[in-house]
C-alpha positions in Angstrom: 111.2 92.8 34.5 111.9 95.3 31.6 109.5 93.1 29.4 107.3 92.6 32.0 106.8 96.4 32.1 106.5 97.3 28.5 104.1 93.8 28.3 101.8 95.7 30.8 102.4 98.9 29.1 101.2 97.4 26.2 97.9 96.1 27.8 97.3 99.9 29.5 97.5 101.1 25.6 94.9 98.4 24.1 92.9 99.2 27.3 93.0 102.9 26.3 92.1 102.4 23.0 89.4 100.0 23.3 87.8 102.8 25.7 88.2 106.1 23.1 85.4 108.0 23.4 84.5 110.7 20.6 81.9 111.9 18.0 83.2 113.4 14.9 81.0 115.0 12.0 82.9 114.8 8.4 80.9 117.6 5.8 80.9 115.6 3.0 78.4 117.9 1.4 78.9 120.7 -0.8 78.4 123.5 1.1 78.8 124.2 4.7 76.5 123.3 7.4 75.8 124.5 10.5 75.7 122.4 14.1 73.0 123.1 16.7 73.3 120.5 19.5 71.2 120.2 22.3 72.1 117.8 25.5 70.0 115.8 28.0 73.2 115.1 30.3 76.8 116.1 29.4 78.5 118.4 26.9 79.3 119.0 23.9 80.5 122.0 21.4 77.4 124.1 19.8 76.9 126.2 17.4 79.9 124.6 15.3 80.0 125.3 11.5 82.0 123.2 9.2 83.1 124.0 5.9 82.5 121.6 3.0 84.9 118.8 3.0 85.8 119.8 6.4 85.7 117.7 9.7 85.3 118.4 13.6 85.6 116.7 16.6 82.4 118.0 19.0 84.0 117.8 22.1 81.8 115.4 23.7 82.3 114.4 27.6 81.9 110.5 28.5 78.2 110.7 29.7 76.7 113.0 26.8 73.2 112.3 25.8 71.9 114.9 23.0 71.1 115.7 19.5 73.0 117.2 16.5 70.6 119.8 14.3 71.7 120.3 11.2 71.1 123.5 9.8 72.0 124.8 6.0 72.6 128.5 4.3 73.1 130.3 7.7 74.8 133.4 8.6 77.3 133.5 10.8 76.5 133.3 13.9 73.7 130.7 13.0 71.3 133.1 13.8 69.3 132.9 10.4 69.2 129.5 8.3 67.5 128.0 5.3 67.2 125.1 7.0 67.8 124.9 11.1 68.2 127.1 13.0 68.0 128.1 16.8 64.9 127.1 17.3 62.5 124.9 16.4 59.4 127.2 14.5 58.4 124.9 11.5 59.6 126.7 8.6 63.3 125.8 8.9 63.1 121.8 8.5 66.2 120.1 9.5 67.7 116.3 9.6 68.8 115.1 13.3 71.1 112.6 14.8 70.5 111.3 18.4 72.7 109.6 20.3 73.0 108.3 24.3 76.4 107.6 25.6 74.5 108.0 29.5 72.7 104.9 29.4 75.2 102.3 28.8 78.6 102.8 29.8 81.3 101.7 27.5 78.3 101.9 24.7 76.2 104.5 22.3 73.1 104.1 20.8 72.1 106.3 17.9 69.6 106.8 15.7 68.8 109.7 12.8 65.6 111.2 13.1 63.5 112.6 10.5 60.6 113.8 12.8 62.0 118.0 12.6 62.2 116.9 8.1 65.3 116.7 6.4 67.8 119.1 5.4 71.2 116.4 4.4 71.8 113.1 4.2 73.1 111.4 7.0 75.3 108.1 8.4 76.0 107.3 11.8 79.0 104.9 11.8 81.4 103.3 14.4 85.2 102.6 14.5 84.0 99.1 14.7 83.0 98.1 11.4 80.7 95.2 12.7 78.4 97.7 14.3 75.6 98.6 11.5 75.9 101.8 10.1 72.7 103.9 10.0 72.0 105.8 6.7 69.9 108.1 4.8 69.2 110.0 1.8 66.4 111.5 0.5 65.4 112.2 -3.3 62.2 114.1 -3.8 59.6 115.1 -1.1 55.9 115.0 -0.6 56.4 118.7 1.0 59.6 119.9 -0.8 61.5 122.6 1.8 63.4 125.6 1.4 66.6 125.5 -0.7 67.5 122.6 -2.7 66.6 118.7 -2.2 65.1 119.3 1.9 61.9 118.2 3.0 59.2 119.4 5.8 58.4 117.0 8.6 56.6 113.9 7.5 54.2 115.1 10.0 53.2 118.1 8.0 50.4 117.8 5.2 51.6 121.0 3.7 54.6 123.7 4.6 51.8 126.0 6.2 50.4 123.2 8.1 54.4 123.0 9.4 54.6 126.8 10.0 51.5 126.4 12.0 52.7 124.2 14.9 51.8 120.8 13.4 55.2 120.4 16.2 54.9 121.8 19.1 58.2 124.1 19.8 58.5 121.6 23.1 59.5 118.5 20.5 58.5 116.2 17.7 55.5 114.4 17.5 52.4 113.4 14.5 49.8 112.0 16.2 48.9 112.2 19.7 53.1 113.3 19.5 53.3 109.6 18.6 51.7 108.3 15.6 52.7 108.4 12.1 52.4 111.5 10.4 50.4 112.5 6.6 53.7 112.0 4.9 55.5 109.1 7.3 55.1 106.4 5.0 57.6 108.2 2.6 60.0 108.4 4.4 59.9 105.1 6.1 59.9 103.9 2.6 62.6 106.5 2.3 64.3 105.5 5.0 64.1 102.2 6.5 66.7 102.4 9.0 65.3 106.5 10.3 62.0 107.7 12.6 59.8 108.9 10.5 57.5 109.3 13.1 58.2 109.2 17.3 57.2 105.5 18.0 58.4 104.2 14.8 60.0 102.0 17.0 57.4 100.3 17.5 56.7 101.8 21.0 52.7 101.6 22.5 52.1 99.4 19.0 52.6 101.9 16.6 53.3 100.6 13.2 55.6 99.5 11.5 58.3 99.0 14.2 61.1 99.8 12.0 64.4 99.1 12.5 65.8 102.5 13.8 67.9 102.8 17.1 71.2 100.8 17.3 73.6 100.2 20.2 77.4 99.6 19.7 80.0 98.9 22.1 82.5 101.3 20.7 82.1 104.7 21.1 84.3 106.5 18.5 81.6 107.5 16.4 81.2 109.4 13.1 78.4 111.0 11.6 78.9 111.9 7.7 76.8 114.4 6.4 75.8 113.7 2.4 77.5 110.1 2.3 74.7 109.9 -0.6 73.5 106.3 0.5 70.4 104.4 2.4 71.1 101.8 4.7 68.6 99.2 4.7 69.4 96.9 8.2 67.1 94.9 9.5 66.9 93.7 13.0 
């Protein structure tokens, strides 16, 4: 009976394990950053800065579906950034991680976005090293942003075409807020495994249809900011 008990103890605690649920971010870049999240369902912590070197755990409930904005050289209270910010207005570029742990219980599926431009390097990876681990880093710029090594949106010909609305405030978008953008070949060269325009995916036959949302069947996720690499994953 006693090993009977511990036996099914012991299931309970692979269960357990094999259903952890979280989403940390690791700073792996020199300088602190600053988290602006934003959630179609569920929760999560906003407005989170974390040091350089530093790591968090965003508080995420089971069914969050959302974004982390990543904004650099902020105040504060996040209320001014070089890159980031509040609000979406154009000058403030920033790189984006999506992720949906709604759709598919027991699963995410992420992708990082360069749509808003880039402000740090980014990789989405699971606890389960067979999942593929999204990447990207970006050396030089068509449209070179504020601060040091960031970019303005791939959908901007120019910093003032960005400041001018070339994205709506409502949300990303190049052409017809679907098409490529003036500078989206960069950065799909860039970035193989990364939107670098809306239907990059390949949605109503835009081309190419990269290679850039994944879904894993374990949730404990990270997202490393600055891992200085490129994934390059095909389908």
């Amino acid at each position: 009976m006693a090993f009977s008990a511990l036996f099914t103890l012991a299931i309970a605690a692979v269960v357990s394990v094999a259903q952890a649920q979280s989403l940390t971010v690791v700073n792996s870049c020199s300088e602190s950053v600053f988290l602006f999240t934003q959630n179609s369902y569920g929760t999560i912590d906003n407005d989170v800065t974390v040091a350089a070197g530093a790591s968090v755990d965003m508080g995420i409930s089971s069914n969050w579906d959302g974004a982390i904005n990543v904004g650099t050289g902020c105040n504060s209270d996040g209320s001014s950034c070089t890159t980031g910010g509040p609000t979406w207005n154009g000058v403030t570029p920033f790189s984006r991680a999506e992720f949906n742990f709604w759709a598919i219980p027991g699963s995410v599926t992420y992708d990082i976005s360069l749509i808003y431009g880039y402000s740090v390097g980014m990789m989405i990876s699971s606890a389960d090293a067979s999942c593929d681990a999204f990447a990207c880093t970006i050396t030089g710029c068509p449209v070179p942003g504020p601060g040091d090594d960031t970019c303005y949106s791939p959908c901007c010909s120019s910093a003032s075409a960005c400041a001018n609305g070339a994205l709506p405030l409502g949300g990303g978008g190049c052409t017809n807020n679907a098409g490529p953008g003036p500078n989206s070949p960069f950065y799909y060269n860039s970035c193989f495994n990364a939107y670098a325009f809306p239907d990059n995916d390949g949605a109503d036959g835009y081309t190419p249809a990269d290679f850039v949302d994944y879904t894993c069947g374990n949730t404990d996720i990270t997202l490393t900011l600055c891992p200085g690499t490129t994934s390059h994953y095909t389908a």
